[in-house]
C-alpha positions as CSV (number, residue, x, y, z in Angstrom):
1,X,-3.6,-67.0,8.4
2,X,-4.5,-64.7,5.4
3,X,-7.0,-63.1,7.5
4,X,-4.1,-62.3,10.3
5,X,-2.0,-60.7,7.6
6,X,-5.0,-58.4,6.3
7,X,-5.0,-57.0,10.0
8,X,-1.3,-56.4,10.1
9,X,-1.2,-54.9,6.8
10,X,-4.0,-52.2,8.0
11,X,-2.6,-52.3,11.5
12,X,0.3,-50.8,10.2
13,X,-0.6,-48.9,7.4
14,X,-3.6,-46.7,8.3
15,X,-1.1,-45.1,10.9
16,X,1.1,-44.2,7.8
17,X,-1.6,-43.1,5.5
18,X,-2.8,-40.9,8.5
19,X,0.5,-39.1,9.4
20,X,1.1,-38.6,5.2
21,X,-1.9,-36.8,4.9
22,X,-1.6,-35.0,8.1
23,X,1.8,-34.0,6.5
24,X,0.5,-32.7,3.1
25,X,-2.7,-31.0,5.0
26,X,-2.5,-27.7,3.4
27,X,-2.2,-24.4,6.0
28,X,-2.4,-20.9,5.1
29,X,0.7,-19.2,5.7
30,X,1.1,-15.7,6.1
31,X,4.4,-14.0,4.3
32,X,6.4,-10.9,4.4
33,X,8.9,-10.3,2.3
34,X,10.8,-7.7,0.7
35,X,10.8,-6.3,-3.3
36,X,13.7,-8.5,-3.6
37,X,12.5,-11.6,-2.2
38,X,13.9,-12.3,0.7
39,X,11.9,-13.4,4.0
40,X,11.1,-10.9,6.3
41,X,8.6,-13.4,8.5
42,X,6.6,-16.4,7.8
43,X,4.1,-18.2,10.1
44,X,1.3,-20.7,9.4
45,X,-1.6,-18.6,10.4
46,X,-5.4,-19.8,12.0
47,X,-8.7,-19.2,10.5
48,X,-9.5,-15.5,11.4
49,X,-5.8,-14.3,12.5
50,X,-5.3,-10.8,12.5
51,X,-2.2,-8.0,12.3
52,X,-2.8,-4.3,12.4
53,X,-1.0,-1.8,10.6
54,X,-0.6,2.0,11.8
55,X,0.9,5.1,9.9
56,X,0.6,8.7,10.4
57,X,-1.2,9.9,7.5
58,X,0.8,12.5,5.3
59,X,-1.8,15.7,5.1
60,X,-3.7,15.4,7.9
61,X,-0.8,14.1,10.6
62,X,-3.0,11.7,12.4
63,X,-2.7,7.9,13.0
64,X,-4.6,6.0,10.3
65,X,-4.8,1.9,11.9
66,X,-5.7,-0.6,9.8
67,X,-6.8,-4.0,10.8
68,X,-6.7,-7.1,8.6
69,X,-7.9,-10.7,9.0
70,X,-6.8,-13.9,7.4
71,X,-9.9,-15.7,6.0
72,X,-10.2,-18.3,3.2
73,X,-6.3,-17.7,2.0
74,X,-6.8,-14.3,1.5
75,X,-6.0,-10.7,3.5
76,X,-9.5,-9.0,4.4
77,X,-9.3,-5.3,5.2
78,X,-11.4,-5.4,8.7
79,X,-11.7,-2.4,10.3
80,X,-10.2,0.9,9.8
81,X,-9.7,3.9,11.9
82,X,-8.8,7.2,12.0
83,X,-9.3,10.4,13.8
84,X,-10.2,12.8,10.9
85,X,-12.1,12.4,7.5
86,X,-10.0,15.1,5.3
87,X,-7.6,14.9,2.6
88,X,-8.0,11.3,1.3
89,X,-9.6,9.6,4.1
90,X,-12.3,7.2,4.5
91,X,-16.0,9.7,5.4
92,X,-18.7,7.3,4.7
93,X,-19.5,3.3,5.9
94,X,-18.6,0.9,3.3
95,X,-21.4,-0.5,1.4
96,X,-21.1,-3.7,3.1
97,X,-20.2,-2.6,6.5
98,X,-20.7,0.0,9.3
99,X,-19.7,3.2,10.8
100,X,-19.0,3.3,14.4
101,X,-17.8,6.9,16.0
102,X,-16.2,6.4,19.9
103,X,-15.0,9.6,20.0
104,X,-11.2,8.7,19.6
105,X,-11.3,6.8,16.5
106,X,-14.4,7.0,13.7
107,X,-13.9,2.8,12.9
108,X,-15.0,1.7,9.2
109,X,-15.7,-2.2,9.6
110,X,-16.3,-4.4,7.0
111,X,-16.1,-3.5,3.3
112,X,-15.6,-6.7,1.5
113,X,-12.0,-6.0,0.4
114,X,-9.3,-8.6,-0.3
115,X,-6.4,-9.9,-1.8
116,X,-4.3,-12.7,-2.0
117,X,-0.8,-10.2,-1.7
118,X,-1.0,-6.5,-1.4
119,X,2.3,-3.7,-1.3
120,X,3.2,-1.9,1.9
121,X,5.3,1.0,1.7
122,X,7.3,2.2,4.5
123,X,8.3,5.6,5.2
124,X,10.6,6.7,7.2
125,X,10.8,8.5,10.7
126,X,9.2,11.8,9.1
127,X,6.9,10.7,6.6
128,X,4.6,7.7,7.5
129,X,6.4,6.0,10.6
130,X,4.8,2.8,9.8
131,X,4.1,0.3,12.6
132,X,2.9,-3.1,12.6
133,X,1.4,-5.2,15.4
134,X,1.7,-9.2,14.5
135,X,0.0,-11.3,16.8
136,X,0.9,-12.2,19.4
137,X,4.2,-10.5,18.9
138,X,3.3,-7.1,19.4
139,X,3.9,-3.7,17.8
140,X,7.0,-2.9,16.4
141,X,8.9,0.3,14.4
142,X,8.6,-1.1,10.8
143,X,10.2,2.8,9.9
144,X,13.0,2.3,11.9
145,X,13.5,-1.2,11.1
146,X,12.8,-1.1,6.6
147,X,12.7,2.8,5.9
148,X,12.2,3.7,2.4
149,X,11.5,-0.4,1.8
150,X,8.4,-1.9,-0.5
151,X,7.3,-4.7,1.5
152,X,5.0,-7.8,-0.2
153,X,2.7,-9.1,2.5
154,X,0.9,-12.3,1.1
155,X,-1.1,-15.7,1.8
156,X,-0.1,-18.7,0.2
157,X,-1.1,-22.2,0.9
158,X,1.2,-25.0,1.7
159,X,1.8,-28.3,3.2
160,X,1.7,-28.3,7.3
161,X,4.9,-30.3,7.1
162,X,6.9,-27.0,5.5
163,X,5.4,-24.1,7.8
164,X,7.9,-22.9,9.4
165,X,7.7,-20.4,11.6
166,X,10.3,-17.7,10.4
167,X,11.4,-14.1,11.3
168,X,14.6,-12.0,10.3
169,X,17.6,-11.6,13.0
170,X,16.5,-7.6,12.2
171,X,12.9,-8.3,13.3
172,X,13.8,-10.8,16.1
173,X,16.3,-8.3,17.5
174,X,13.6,-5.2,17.2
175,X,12.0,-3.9,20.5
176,X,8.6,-5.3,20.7
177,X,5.2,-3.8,22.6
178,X,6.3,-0.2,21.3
179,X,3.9,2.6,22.3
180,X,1.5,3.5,19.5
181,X,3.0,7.0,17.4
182,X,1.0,9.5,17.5
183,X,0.3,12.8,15.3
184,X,2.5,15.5,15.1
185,X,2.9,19.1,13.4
186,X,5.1,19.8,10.0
């Protein structure tokens, strides 16, 4: 009889014990917000997610892309690209990393930067026109959507049971898959 009830009691507990760690397993979740707090976006991410940024750099009036991945709770700049090396702009491989010229884009890859939150400024639709590509929701207007806006684009760490997927009624509404902005003249 005793030996009956030991069963039961780990029949019916190791199911519970299972499903409350599976519930406080902790995820990385990437974040967007805005200078004053409130949520822009939140999903819980994978190992080795990714999100480009693009911007048409200030001086030089080219697109500038920059390509991060999510890796060990923190942002890792990946690759960057441009199509000109003047006025502020990367011109040699990164110490840790590589130079890769296609004739479109020069590509910086690697570099060993990260952080745990960085600022992104957006400009507006003459200065910057910031785009942002989140997987697997395409590229959308950030300019047109948060002109003039300080945005704080972070990893935190939290239990699987609170990741929620979350995006903004401004974001959700925003045209998604828009072209790529290109260069122009002042």
């Amino acid at each position: 009889m005793k030996n009956l009830s030991h069963r039961l009691f780990l029949i019916i507990s190791l199911p519970v014990l299972f499903l409350a760690a599976v519930a406080g397993w902790r995820v990385d979740v990437f974040q967007m917000t805005a200078s004053d707090g409130s949520m822009i976006f939140q999903s819980p991410v994978s190992l080795g997610h990714k999100f480009t940024t693009r911007y048409i750099h200030s001086v030089e009036l080219t697109p500038v892309e920059d390509e991060y991945k999510i890796l060990n709770g923190l942002l890792w700049t990946w690759e960057e690209r441009v199509r000109s090396t003047n006025a502020g702009l990367p011109f040699d491989k990164p110490r840790y990393g590589r130079f890769i010229d296609t004739g479109e884009w020069m590509i910086f890859q690697g570099g060993r930067m990260s952080w745990k939150e960085y600022y992104y400024r957006i400009g507006n639709k003459n200065i910057g026109r910031n785009q942002i590509t989140l997987e697997p929701f395409g590229r959308r207007n950030f300019y047109e959507l948060f002109e003039g806006e300080r945005l704080v684009i972070r990893i935190i760490k939290m239990p699987i049971a609170l990741a929620r997927f979350y995006r903004t009624e401004t974001l959700q509404r925003a045209p998604m898959g828009v072209p790529p902005m290109e260069g122009g003249s002042r």
